[in-house]
C-alpha positions as CSV (number, residue, x, y, z in Angstrom):
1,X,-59.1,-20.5,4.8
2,X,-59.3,-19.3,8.5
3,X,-58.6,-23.0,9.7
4,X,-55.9,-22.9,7.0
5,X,-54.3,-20.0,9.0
6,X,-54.9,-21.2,12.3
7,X,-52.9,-24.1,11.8
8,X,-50.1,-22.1,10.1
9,X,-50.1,-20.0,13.2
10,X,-50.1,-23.0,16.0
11,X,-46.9,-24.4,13.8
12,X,-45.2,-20.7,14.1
13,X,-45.5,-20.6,17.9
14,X,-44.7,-24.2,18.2
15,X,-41.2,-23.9,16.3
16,X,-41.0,-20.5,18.7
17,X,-41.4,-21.6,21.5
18,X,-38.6,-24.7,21.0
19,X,-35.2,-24.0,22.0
20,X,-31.6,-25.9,21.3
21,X,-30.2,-27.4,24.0
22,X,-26.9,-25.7,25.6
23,X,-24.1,-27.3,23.7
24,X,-21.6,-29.1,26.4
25,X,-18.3,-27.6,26.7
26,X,-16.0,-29.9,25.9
27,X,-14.0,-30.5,28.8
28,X,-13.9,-33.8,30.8
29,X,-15.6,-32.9,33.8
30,X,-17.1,-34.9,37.2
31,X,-19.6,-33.5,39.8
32,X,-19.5,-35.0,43.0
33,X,-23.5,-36.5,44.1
34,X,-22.9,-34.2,47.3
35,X,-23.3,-31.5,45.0
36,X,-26.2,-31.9,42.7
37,X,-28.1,-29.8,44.1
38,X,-25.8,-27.2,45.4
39,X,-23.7,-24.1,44.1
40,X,-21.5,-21.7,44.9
41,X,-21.8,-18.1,45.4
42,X,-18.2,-16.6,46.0
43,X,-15.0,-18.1,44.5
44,X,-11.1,-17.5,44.7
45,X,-8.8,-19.1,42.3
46,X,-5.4,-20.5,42.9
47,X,-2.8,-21.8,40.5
48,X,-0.6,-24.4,41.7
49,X,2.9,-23.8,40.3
50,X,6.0,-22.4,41.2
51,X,6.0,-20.2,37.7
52,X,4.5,-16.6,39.7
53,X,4.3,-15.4,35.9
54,X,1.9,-18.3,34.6
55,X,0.2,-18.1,38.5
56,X,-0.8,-14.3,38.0
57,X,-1.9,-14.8,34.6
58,X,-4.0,-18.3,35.2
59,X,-6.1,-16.8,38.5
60,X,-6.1,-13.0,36.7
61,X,-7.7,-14.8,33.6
62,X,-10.1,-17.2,35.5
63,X,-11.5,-14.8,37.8
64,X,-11.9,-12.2,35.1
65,X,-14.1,-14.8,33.0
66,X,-16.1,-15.5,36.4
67,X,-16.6,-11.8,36.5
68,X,-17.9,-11.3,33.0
69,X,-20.3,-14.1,33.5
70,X,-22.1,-12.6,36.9
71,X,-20.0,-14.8,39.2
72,X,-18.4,-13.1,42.2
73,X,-14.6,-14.2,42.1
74,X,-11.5,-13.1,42.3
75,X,-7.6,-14.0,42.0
76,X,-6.0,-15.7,45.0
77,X,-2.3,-13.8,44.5
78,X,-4.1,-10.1,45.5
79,X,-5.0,-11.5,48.5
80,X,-2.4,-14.5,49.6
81,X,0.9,-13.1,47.5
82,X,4.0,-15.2,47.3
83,X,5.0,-12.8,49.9
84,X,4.9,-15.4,52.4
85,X,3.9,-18.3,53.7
86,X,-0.2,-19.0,53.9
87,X,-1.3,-21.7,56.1
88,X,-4.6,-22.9,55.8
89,X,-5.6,-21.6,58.9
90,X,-4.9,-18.0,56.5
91,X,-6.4,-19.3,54.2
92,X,-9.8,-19.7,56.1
93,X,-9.5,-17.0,57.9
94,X,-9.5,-15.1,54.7
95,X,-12.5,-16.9,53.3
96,X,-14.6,-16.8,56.5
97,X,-13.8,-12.7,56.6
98,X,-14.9,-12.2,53.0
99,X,-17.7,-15.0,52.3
100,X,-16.1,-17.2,50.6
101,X,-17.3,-20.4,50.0
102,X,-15.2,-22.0,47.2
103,X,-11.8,-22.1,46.3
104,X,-10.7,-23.5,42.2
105,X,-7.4,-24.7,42.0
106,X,-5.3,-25.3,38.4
107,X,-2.8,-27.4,38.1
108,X,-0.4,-29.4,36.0
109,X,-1.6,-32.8,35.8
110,X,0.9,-34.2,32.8
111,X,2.5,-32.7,29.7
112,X,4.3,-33.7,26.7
113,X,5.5,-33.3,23.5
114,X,3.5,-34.7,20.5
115,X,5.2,-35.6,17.4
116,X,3.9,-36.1,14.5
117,X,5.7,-37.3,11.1
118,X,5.6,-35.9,7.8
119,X,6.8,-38.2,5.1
120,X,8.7,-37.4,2.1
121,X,6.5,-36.8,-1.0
122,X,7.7,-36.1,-4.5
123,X,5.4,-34.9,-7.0
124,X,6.3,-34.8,-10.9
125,X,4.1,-32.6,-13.2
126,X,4.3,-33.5,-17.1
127,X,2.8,-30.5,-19.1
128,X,3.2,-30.4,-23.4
129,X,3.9,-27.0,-24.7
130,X,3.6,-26.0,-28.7
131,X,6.3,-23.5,-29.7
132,X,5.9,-21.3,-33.3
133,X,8.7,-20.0,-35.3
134,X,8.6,-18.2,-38.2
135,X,11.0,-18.1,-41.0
136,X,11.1,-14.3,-43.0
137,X,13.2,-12.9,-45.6
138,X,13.7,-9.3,-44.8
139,X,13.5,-7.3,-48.4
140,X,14.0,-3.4,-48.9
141,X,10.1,-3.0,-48.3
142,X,8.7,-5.5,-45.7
143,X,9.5,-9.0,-44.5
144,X,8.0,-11.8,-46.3
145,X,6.7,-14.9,-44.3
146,X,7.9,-18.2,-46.1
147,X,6.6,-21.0,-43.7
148,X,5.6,-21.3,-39.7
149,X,6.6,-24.4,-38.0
150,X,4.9,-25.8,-34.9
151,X,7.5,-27.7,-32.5
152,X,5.9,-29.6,-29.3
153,X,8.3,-29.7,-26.3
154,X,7.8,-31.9,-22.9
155,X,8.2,-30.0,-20.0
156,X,8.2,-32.0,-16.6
157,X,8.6,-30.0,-13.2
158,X,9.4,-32.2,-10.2
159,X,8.5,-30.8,-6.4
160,X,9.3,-32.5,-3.2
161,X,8.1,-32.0,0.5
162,X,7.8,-33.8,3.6
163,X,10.5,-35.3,5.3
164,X,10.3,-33.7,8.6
165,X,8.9,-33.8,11.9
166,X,6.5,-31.6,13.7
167,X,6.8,-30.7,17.2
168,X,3.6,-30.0,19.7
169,X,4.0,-29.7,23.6
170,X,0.7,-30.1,25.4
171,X,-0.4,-29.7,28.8
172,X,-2.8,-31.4,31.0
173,X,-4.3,-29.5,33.2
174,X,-6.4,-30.4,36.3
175,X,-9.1,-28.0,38.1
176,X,-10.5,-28.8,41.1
177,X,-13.5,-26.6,42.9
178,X,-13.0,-26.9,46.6
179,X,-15.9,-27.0,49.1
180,X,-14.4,-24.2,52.0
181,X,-16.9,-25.1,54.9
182,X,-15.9,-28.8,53.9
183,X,-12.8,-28.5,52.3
184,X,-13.3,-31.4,49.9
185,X,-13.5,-31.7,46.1
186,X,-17.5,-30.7,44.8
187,X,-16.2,-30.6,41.3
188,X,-13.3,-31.4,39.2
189,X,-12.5,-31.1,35.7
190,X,-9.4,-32.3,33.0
191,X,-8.4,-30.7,29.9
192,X,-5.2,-31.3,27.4
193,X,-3.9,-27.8,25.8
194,X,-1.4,-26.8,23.1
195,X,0.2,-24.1,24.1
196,X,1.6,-23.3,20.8
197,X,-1.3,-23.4,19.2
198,X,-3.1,-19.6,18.9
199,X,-5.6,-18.7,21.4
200,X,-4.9,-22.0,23.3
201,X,-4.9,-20.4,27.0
202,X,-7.3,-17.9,26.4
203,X,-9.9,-20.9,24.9
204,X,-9.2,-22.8,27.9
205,X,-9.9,-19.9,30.3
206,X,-13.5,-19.7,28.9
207,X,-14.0,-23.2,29.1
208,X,-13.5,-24.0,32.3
209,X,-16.1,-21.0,33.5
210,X,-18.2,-22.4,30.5
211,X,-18.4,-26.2,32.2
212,X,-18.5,-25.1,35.6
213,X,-21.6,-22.8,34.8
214,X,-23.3,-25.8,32.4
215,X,-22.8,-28.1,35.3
216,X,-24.5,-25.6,37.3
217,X,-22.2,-26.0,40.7
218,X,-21.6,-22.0,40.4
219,X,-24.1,-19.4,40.6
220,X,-24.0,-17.1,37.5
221,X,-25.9,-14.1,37.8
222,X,-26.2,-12.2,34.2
223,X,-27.8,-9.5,35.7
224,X,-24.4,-8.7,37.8
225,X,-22.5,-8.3,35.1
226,X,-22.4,-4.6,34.7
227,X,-22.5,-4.3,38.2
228,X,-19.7,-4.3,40.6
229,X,-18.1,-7.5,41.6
230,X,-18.2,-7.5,45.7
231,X,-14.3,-7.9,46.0
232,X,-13.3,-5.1,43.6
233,X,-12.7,-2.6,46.9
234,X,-10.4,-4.8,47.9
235,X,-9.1,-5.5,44.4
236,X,-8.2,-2.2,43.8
237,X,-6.6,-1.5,47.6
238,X,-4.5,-4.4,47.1
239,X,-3.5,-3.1,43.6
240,X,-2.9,0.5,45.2
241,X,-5.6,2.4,42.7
């Protein structure tokens, strides 16, 4: 009996102690062999177009998720606004000031509208319905029921749909995480969205912190989370709070 429980034990721990793997984000994603073993501490993030309404809320969203998961980042339009001109000599000199040492940059790769075709159906419905009538002869006292008659009637109900065309615009986006003391690519990601679709942007936000964290080439520290992220001073002077 005690060997009996021994073993019932050993299997307990064993099953414990194992773990799932991470499941992979899916996103199409490529680390550079430069960078196995290396990752980042300190990132900005840019968004390449000319939209400043889609550029405030790409880095805002980005650097927020970084946040969340322990990462120090932060949006690039607090610090380089569309004020002016940045060179990348400003650009530096703003990294070098504030340790940076990484830079993620989203943009537009393609985009396109997908259509897809819903053909015409017609559907008929046959259904057989009984209908009773009586016949009564109405006397000074009470109606009298003479006979009942059962009549069986065909109704058929016909429905069409189809016929029309949906419409779905997608965008492809590229992100690319940019080595500052080198300034070359040490990771790059693709990903196709539907904007129309609900919770599109914000699922794409997550997933590209979720991929760069899985292929480990930033440094998340859980532990930071509730604690201050090193550029909210400046955050909040450049926001005026």
């Amino acid at each position: 009996m005690k060997t009996l429980i021994g073993i019932f034990a050993f299997c307990a721990f064993v099953i414990s102690s194992c773990t799932l793997p991470p499941r992979v984000p899916q996103m199409t994603a490529f680390k550079d062999p430069a960078y196995f073993a290396k990752t980042f501490q300190c990132v900005v993030v840019f968004a390449d177009t000319s939209d400043l309404v889609v550029r405030q809320k790409i880095e805002t969203s980005i650097a927020e998720q970084l946040v969340n998961n322990g990462v120090c980042a932060t949006p690039a339009y607090l610090h380089l606004p569309p004020t002016r001109t940045w060179t990348l000599e400003d650009r530096k000199r703003f990294f070098d000031s504030n340790g940076v040492d990484s830079y993620l940059v989203v943009s537009v790769k393609n985009s396109g509208v997908e259509e897809v075709y819903v053909p015409p159906t017609v559907t008929t419905t046959r259904t057989t319905k009984s209908d009773k009538t009586e016949d009564t002869r109405d006397t000074t006292k009470k109606k009298e029921k003479l006979k009942t008659t059962e009549v069986e009637r065909e109704e058929i109900i016909t429905k069409s749909s189809g016929g029309y065309t949906h419409f779905h615009p997608w965008v492809e986006y590229e992100v690319r995480l940019y080595d500052v003391a080198k300034d070359q690519t040490a990771w790059m990601g693709l990903r196709t969205v539907y904007p129309g679709s609900y919770g599109s942007a914000q699922n794409f936000y997550e997933l590209v912190v979720d991929r760069l964290i899985y292929d480990n080439i930033i440094f998340a520290d859980k532990n930071k989370k509730k604690q201050k992220n090193p550029f909210d001073i400046i955050d909040r002077a450049v926001r005026g709070n």
